[in-house]
N, C-alpha and C positions, 0 to 999 in steps of 0.2 A: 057659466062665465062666457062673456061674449070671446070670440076667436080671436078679434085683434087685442084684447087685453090679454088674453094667455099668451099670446105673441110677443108683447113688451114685458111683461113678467121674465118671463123664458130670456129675453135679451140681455134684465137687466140682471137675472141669475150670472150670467156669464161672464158680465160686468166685471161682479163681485168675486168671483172665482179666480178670474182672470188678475186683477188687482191685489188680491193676496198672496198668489203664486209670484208675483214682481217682487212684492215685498221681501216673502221670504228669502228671492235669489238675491236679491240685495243687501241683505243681511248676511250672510255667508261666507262672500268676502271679507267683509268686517272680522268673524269667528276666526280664518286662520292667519290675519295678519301679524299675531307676535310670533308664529313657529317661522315667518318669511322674516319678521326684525332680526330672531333669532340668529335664522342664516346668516344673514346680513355682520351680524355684530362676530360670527366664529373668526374670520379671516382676522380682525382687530385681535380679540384674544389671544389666537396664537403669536402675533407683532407681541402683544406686551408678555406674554412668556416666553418668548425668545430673549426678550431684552432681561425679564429678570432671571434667568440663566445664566446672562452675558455678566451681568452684575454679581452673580453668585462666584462666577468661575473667576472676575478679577481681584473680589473680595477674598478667594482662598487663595491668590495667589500672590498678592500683596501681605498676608500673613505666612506665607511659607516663605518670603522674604526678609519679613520682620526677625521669624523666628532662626532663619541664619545667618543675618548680622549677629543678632544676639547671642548665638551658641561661637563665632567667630570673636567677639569683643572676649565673651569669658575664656577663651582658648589663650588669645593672646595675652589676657591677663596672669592667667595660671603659668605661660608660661617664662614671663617676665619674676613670677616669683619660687619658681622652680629651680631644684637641686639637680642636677643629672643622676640617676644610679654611678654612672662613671666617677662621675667627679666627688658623690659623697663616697665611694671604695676608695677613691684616693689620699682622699683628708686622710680619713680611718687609719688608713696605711702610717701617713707620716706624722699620727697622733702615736700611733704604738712604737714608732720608732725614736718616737721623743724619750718616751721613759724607757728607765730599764726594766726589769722584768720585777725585782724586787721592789721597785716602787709601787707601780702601778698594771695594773692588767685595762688594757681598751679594747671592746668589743660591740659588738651592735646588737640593739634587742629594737629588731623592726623598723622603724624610722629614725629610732634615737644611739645617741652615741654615747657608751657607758664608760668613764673614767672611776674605775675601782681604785683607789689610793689604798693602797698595805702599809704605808710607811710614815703617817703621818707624825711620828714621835710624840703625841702629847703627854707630857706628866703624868703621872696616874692620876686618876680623880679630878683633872685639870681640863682646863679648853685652852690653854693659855699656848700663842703659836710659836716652836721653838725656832731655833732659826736652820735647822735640818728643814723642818716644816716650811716656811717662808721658802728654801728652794724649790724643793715639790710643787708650791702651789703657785712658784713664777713661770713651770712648765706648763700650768693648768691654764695660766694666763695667757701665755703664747698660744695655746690650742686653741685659746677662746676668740681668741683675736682673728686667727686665721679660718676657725670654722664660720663666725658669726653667728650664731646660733640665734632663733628666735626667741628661745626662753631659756634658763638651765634652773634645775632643780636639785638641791642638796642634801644629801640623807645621812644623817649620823648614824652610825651601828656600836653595839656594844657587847661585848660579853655578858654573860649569866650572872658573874660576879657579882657580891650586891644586892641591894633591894631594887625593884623591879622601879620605884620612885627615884631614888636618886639614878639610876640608869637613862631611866625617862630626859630627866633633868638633863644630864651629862652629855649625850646625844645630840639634844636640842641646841646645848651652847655651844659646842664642837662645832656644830651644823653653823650657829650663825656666826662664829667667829672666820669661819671662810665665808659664808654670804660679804661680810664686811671687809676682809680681803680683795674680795673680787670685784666690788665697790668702788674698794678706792683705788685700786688701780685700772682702772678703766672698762670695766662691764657694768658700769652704773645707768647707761641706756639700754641696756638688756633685763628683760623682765628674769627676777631672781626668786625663787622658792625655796625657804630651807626651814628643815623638820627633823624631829628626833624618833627612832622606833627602839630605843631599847637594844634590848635583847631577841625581840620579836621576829626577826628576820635572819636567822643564823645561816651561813654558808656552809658549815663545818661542824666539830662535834666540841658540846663545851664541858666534853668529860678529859681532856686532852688540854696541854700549855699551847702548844701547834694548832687546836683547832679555834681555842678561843682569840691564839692571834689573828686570827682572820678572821673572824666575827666582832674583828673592831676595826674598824675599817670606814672608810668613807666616799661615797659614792657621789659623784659628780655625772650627774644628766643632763645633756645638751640637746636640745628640740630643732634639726635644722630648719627654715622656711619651709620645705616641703621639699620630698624625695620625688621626681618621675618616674613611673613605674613603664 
């Protein structure tokens, strides 16, 4: 091959070498421009993680807000329907100093306030309310008046004497014929419960005259609003 043709060969080798080595450096750039977007876009990220932090910390704090009005309303409410300790020892006091000792025994079993009647006089075998009884149970009324009680609950009790049925019976009308007492004279806006147990719930011994006196008996349970502890 003539000289000057090896000469333009050889030139235009270089040409083509030279044109490829462009290309590739030209492309290159292209290759790491999303790790520079990347960069680019961290400083925004961390902006909007700041902000939903900022939103996270006012979101809990807006709810530990919510949550003590709310524990604050129930406070106040409870305490609008609350008894003091003090103040129910007091009633108690001058419930047992209404009756005498022979009538009735008053004492507390927990929040509630227990009127034991001993002396209710009924007729044997009767519910019928004597008028011994009618006094007794105008002291019961005055209590009631003065505690207010939210509910009271009345329990008839009876001696062993008898069949275990007619006792049942006997209890039960004892019980309602004070429910209806206390009715009508003014606990008729108080929730009233009355129930007979027999025999079933003895105090005392019913091999004894003394013991089955008091296993006849009639219990009167006053439920105040609620005691503060």
């Amino acid at each position: 091959m003539p000289v000057l043709a090896q000469y333009f060969l050889s030139a235009f080798g270089c040409l083509v070498v030279a044109a490829c080595a462009t290309s590739k450096v030209e492309e290159f750039p292209s290759a790491v421009e999303p790790s520079a977007d990347i960069e680019r876009m961290e400083p925004q990220r961390g902006v909007l993680d700041d902000a939903q932090a900022d939103d996270d910390r006012e979101g809990d704090a807006l709810q530990a807000e919510s949550d003590n009005l709310d524990a604050v309303d129930v406070s106040e409410m409870d305490a609008t329907e609350m008894v003091s300790e003090q103040e129910f020892d007091q009633k108690m006091a001058a419930a047992k100093a209404a009756f005498k000792p022979e009538e009735a025994d008053v004492f507390r079993d927990g929040d509630r306030l227990i009127i034991r009647l001993k002396k209710m006089a009924f007729p044997p075998g009767k519910s019928t309310l004597s008028k011994e009884s009618l006094g007794l149970l105008a002291k019961v009324r005055d209590q009631v008046s003065i505690l207010g009680p939210s509910s009271i609950t009345i329990e008839g009790h009876t001696d062993s004497t008898g069949s275990r049925t007619t006792n049942q019976q006997l209890s039960e009308e004892r019980a309602f014929a004070i429910e209806e007492y206390l009715r009508t004279q003014g606990a008729g806006d108080t929730e009233i419960t009355a129930m007979g147990f027999a025999d079933s719930n003895p105090i005392a011994t019913n091999s004894t005259e003394a013991g089955r006196s008091q296993n006849r008996r009639v219990d009167i349970i006053l439920e105040p609003t609620k005691v503060a502890h």
